[in-house]
N, C-alpha and C positions, 0 to 999 in steps of 0.2 A: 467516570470523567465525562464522556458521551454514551446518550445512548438514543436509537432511533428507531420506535417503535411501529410498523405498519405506514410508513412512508409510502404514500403513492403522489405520481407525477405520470401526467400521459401526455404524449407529443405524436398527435395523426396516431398510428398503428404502435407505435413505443409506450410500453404501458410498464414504471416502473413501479415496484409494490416488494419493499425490501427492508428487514429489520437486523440490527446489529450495533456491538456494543464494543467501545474500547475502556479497558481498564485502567483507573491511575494506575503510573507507575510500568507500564505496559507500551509496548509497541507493537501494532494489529496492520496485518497487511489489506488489502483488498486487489482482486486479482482479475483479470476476464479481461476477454475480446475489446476488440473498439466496437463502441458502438453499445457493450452491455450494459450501461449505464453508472459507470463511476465516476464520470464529471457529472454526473445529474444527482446525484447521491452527493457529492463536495459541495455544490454551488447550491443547493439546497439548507444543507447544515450551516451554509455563508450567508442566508437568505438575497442571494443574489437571482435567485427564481424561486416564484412563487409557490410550494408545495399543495395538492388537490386537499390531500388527506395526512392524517396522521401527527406522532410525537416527535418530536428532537428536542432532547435536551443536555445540556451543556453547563459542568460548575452545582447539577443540580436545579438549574432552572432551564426555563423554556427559551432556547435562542431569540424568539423575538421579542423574550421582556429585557434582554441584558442589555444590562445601560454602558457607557460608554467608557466606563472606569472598569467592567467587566470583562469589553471585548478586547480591552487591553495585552488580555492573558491569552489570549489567541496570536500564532504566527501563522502566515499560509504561505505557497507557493503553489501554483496555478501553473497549468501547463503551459495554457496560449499569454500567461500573462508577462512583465516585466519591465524595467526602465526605460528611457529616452535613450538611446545610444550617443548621443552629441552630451549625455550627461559623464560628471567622474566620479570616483568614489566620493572625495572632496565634497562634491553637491549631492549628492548621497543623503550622505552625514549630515549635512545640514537639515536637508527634508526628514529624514529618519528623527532628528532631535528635536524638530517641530511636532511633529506629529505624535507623538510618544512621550510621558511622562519621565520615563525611569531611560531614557535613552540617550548618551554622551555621547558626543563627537568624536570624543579624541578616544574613546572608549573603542567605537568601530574602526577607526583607521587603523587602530593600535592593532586590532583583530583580523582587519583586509592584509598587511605586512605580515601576519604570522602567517597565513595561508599564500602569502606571495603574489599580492594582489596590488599594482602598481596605483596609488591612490590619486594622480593626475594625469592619468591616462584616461582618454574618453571610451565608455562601454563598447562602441563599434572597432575598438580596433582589437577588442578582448577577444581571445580562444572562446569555443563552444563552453569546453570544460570552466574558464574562468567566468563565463556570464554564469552560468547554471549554482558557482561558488556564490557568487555574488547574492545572488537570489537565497539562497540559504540564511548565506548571514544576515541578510536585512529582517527574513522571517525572526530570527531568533536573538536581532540586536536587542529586542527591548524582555528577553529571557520572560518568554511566554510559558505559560504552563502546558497548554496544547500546541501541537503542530500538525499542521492540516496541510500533509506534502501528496500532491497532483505529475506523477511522472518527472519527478526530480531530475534522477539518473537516463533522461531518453536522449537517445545522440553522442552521448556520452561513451570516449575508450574506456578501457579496462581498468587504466590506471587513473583516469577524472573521474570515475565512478566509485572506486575506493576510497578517493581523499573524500568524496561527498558521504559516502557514509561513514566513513572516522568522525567527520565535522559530526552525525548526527549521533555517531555512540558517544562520542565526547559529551554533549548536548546535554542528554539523559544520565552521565556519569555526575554533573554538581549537583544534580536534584532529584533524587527516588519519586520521589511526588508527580512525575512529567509523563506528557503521553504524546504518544503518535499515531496519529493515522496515515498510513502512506500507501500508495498504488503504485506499480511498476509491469511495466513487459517484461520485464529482464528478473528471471526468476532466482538465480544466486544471488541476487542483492538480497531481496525478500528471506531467502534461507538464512543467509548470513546475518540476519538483521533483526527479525520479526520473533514473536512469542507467542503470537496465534494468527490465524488466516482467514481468511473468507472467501468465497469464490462468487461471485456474480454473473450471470449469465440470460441473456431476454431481459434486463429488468430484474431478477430473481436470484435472492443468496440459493445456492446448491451447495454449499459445503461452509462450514465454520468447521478447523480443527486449531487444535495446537499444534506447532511447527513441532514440537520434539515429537509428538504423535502422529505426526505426518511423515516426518523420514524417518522415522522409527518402526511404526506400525506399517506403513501402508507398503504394496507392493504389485507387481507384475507377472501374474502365474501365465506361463505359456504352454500350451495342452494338445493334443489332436483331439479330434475330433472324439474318437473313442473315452478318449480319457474324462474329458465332459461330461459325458452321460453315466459314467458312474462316482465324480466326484460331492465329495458335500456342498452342497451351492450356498449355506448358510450367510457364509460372509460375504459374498459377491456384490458389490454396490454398481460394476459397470462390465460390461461384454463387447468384444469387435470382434469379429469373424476376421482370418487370418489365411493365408494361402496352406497355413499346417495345420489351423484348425482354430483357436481362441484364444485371444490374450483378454486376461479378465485382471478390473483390479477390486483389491480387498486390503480392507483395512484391517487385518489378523493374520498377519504375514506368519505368525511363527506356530500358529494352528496347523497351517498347509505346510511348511514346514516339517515338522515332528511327523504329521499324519500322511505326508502323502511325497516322500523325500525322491522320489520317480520324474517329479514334475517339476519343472523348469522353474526357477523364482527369482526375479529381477527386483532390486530395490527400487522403492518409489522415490520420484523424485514432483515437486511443482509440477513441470512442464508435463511428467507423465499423467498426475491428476488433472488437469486442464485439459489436457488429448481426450482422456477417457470420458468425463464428467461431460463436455460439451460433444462428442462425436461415437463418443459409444450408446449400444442400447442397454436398457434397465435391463435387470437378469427377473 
């Protein structure tokens, strides 16, 4: 569905140079700090900035040949982006059914009331959680093939962040053919959500796994120092010195397991691969 080969973009001392791929039918997270460049990777793919170098392609073709009956098939949500606040659903729908082919009026209101969305009420007087729905639905009124989600879920409670991603399992349940790419802070969204991951970091992917091979496989061996020195370091992908001695992660959790049942083993989770990848040392 996308894929983005040798993508580079440099801004002053920010040099991004990063490749990865979502598959139809797939939802791919993309993960990292602020600042490691995954609105510069989105708004790149949007050609809303100008890329140095490199491929993106989209549908099988090159994003800057797709014509405008192509980009059709695109939904996005943007972090800093969204509506007029003095605007209502009502005028929504209207703009939404200008702008888009295959896009009814009465189609989105009907959709804004199933999620309990007050359709003449003005956006400023909406919940956090109900602008962030809003935004959703407009992306996916006109039942795009891709979705290009930028921090959907941020600001977002526990329970606005659920219905947001129900709206997007929903989404991908009418049509196997559909894909996502979506970024977040908030790492159980991404578990609960995602089919493979990417980590970005400087500019630079460090990790592409599959979610089931990442909380599955991966894990948290805790050591003294002694123990270190004579364990197998084969698998070891990251190291942090510890006040007991090492916490190392590896993605062959059940090697150190069977082989070395003495030593401490915590499941991996996102947020422990992010700690280690960006703040641990190489072994």
């Amino acid at each position: 569905m996308l894929e983005i080969k040798d993508l580079k973009k440099s801004y002053g001392s920010f040099q991004l140079h990063c490749s990865l791929k979502v598959e139809e039918g797939c939802i791919t997270g993309l993960i990292g700090s602020n600042g490691a460049g995954k609105s510069t990777t989105f708004k790149s793919i949007l050609g809303l900035i100008r890329k140095d170098s490199g491929m993106i392609t989209l549908f099988g073709k090159d994003v800057d040949s797709l014509t405008r009956q192509e980009k059709e098939h695109i939904g996005v949500v943007l972090s800093d982006s969204g509506f007029s606040t003095y605007l209502t659903l009502t005028d929504i729908a209207a703009v939404l059914e200008a702008m888009y082919t295959n896009v009814k009026k009465t189609e989105f209101l009907k959709a804004c009331d199933h999620y309990q969305l007050p359709v003449n009420k003005k956006i400023k007087d909406f919940s956090t959680g109900m602008k962030a729905k809003v935004k959703i639905l407009a992306a996916i009124s006109h039942k795009p093939s891709f979705l290009l989600l930028d921090e959907p879920t941020a600001g977002l409670d526990v329970l606005a962040r659920e219905d947001l991603l129900n709206m997007l399992r929903d989404y991908m349940e009418e049509d196997d053919t559909r894909s996502i790419l979506i970024s977040s802070h908030i790492s159980t969204d991404l578990e609960g959500l995602c089919d493979d991951l990417y980590m970005i970091d400087k500019g630079r992917i460090v990790l592409h796994e599959d979610m089931d091979t990442l909380l599955g496989q991966y894990g948290l061996l805790k050591m003294t120092r002694e123990q270190y020195e004579t364990v197998d370091k084969q698998y070891f992908l990251r190291k942090r010195k510890e006040s007991y001695g090492y916490s190392i992660l590896t993605n062959e959790k059940q090697f150190y397991l069977e082989n070395y049942p003495q030593i401490t083993m915590e499941n991996g989770n996102i947020d422990d691969v992010i700690a280690m990848m960006v703040k641990g040392e190489a072994v």
